[in-house]
C-alpha positions as CSV (number, residue, x, y, z in Angstrom):
1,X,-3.0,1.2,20.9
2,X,-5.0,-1.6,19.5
3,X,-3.9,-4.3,17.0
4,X,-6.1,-2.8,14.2
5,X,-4.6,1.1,14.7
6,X,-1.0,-0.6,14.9
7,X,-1.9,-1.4,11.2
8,X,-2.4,2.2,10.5
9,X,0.5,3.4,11.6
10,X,2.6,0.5,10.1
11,X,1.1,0.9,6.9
12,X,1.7,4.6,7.0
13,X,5.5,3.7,8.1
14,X,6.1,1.4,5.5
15,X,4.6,3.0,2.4
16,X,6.5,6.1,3.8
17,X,9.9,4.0,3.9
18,X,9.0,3.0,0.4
19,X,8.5,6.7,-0.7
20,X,11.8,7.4,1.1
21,X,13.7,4.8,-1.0
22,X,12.5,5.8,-4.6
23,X,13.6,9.7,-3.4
24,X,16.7,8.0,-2.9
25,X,17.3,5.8,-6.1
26,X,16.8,9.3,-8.1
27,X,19.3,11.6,-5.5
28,X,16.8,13.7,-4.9
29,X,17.2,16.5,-1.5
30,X,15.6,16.0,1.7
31,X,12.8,17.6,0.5
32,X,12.1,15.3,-2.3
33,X,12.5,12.4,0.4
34,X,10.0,14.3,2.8
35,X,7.5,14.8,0.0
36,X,7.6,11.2,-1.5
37,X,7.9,9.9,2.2
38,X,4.3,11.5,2.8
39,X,2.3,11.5,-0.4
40,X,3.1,7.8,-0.3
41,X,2.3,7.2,3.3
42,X,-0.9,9.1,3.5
43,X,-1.8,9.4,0.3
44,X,-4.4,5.6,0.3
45,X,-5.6,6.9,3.6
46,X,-6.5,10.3,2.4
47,X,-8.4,9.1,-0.6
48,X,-10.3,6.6,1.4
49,X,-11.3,9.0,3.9
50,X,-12.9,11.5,1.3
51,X,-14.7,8.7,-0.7
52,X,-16.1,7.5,3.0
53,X,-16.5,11.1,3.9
54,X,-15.2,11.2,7.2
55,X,-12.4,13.5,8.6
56,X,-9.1,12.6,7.1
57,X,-7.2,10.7,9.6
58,X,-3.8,12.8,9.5
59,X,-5.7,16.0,9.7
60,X,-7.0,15.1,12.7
61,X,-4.0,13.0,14.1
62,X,-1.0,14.5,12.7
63,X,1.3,12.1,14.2
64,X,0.7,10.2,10.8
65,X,2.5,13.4,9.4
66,X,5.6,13.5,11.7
67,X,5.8,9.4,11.1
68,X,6.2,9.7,7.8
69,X,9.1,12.9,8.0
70,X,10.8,11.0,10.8
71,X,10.8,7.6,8.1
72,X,11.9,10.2,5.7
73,X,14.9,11.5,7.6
74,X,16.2,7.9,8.7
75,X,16.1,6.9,5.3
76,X,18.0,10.0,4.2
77,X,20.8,9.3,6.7
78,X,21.2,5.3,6.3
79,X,19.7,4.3,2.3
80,X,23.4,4.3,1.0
81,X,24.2,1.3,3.8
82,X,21.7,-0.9,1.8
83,X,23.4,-3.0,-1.0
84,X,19.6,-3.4,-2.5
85,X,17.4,-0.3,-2.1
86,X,14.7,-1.8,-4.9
87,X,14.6,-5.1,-2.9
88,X,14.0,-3.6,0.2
89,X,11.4,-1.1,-1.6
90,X,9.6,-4.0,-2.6
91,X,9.5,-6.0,0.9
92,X,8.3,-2.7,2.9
93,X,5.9,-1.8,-0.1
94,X,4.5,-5.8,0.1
95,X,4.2,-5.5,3.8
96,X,2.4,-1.7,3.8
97,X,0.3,-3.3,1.1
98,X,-1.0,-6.1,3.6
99,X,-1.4,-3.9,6.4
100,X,-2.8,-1.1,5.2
101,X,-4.7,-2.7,2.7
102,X,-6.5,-4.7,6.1
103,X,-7.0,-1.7,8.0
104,X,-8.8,0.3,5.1
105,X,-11.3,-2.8,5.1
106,X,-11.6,-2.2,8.8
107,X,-12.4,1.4,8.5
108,X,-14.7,1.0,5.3
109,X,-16.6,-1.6,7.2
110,X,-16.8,-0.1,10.1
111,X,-18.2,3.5,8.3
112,X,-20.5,1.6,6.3
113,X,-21.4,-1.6,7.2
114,X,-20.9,-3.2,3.6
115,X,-18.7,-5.7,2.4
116,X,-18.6,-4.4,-0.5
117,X,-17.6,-1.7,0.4
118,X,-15.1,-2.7,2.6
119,X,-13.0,-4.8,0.1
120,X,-12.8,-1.6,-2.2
121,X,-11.9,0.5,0.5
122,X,-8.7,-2.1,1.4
123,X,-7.7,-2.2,-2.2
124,X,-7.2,1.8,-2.4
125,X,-6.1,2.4,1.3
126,X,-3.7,-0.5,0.4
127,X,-2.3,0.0,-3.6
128,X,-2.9,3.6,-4.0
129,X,0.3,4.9,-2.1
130,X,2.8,2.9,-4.0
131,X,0.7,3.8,-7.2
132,X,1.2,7.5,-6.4
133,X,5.0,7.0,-5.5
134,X,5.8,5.1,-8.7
135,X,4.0,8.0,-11.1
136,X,5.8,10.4,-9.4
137,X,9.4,9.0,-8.6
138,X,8.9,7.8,-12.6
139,X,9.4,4.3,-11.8
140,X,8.1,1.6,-13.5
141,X,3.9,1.5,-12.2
142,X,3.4,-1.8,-10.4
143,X,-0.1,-2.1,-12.3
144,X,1.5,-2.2,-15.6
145,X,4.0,-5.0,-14.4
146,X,2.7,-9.0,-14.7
147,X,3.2,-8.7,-11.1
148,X,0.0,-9.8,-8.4
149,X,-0.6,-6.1,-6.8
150,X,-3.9,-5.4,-6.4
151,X,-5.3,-8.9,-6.1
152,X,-2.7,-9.4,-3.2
153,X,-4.5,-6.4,-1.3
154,X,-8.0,-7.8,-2.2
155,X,-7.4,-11.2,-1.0
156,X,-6.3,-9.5,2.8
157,X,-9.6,-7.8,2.6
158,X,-11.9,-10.2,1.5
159,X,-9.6,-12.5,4.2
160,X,-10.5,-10.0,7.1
161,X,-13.9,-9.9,6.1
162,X,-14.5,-13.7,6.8
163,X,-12.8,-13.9,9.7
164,X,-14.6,-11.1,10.6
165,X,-17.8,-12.7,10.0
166,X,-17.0,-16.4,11.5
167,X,-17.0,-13.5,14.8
168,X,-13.4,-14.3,15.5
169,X,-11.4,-11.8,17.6
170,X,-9.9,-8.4,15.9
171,X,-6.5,-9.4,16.5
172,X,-6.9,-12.6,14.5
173,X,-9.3,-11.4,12.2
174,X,-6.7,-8.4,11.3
175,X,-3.6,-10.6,11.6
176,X,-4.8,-13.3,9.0
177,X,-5.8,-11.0,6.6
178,X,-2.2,-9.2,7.0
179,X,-0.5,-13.0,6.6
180,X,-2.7,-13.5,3.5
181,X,-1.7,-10.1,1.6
182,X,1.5,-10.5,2.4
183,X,1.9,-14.6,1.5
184,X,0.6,-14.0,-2.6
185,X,3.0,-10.7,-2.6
186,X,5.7,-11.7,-1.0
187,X,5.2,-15.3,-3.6
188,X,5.1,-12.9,-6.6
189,X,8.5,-10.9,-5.6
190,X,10.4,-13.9,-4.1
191,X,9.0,-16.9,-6.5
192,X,7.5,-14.9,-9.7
193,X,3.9,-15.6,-9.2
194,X,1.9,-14.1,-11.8
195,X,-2.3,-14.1,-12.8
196,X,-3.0,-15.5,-16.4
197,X,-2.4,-12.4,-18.5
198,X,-4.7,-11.6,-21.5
199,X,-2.8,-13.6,-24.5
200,X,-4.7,-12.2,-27.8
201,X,-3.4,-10.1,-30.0
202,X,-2.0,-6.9,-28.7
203,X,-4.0,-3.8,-29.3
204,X,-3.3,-1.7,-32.6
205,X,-1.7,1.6,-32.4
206,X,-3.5,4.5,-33.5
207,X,-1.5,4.8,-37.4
208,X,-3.2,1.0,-37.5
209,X,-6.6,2.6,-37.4
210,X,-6.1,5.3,-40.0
């Protein structure tokens, strides 16, 4: 297995773990851990692979599939040993974020040779699994949080990208763009990092406008 599929199925792992995690903050049934644990982990991927219009990777590797039910399981058995199940929700998301946020750049370049495209690719492969999770476990959405999310994602991409281009190997290309995702998310969970927010007046409700 090469560096760059690694990422795949880390990602995949870790957004499934994450999935796994929220089941178990709301005491939901194995089921409910087996369905977060999989709409999470594949959910990015399957959405990228539509928009790129190529097969969708777990249809035709299913392993993806059983990854994601196996994560599912463990966490069912051991969440209860953690003292912190958020915490750790947040470290495996940041760290499914980086790596599959690189590896959707990878496949998005490598589909259609644009950087452009590439970039947008990462940023769904990489924020859209944890977006999913949180609208349906009814936690609070990470976009709607003064937290870096998205831009953490975009910054492995672009990262990748230029490495890419400077025509350094894939193992180095894929690893710094992991490292950088992972440095501004890990910076916003561990030491409150935050984007200037928009600071004029709220908007009005709609009573305000009748």
């Amino acid at each position: 297995m090469s560096p760059i599929e690694a990422l795949d199925f880390v990602g995949v792992a870790l957004f499934a773990a994450t999935g796994a995690l929220a089941a178990s903050r709301k005491q939901l049934d194995v089921i409910g851990f087996l369905f977060l644990a999989a709409v999470t982990g594949i959910g990015g991927g399957t959405a990228r692979d539509l928009m790129l219009g190529v097969p969708v990777f777990w249809v035709e590797r299913p392993a993806h599939v059983l990854a994601c039910a196996a994560t599912a399981v463990l966490v069912y058995f051991t969440a209860h040993l953690l003292e912190s199940r958020y915490r750790l929700l947040l470290w495996l998301d940041a760290m499914a974020l980086a790596a599959y946020g690189v590896f959707g750049a990878y496949k998005g370049l490598a589909v259609t040779g644009s950087a452009t495209v590439a970039v947008v690719m990462g940023v769904l492969t990489g924020t859209l699994g944890g977006i999913i999770r949180d609208v349906v476990a009814r936690e609070p959405s990470v976009l709607l949080r003064q937290e870096i999310y998205v831009a953490a994602a975009a910054l492995g991409a672009a990262t990748f990208l230029l490495l890419d281009r400077a025509g350094l190997p894939l193992w180095v290309t894929a690893g710094g763009g992991f490292a950088a995702a992972l440095i501004l998310r890990g910076g916003t969970i561990r030491y409150g990092w935050r984007l200037p927010a928009y600071r004029s007046r709220p908007g009005r409700s709609p009573d305000d406008l009748s």
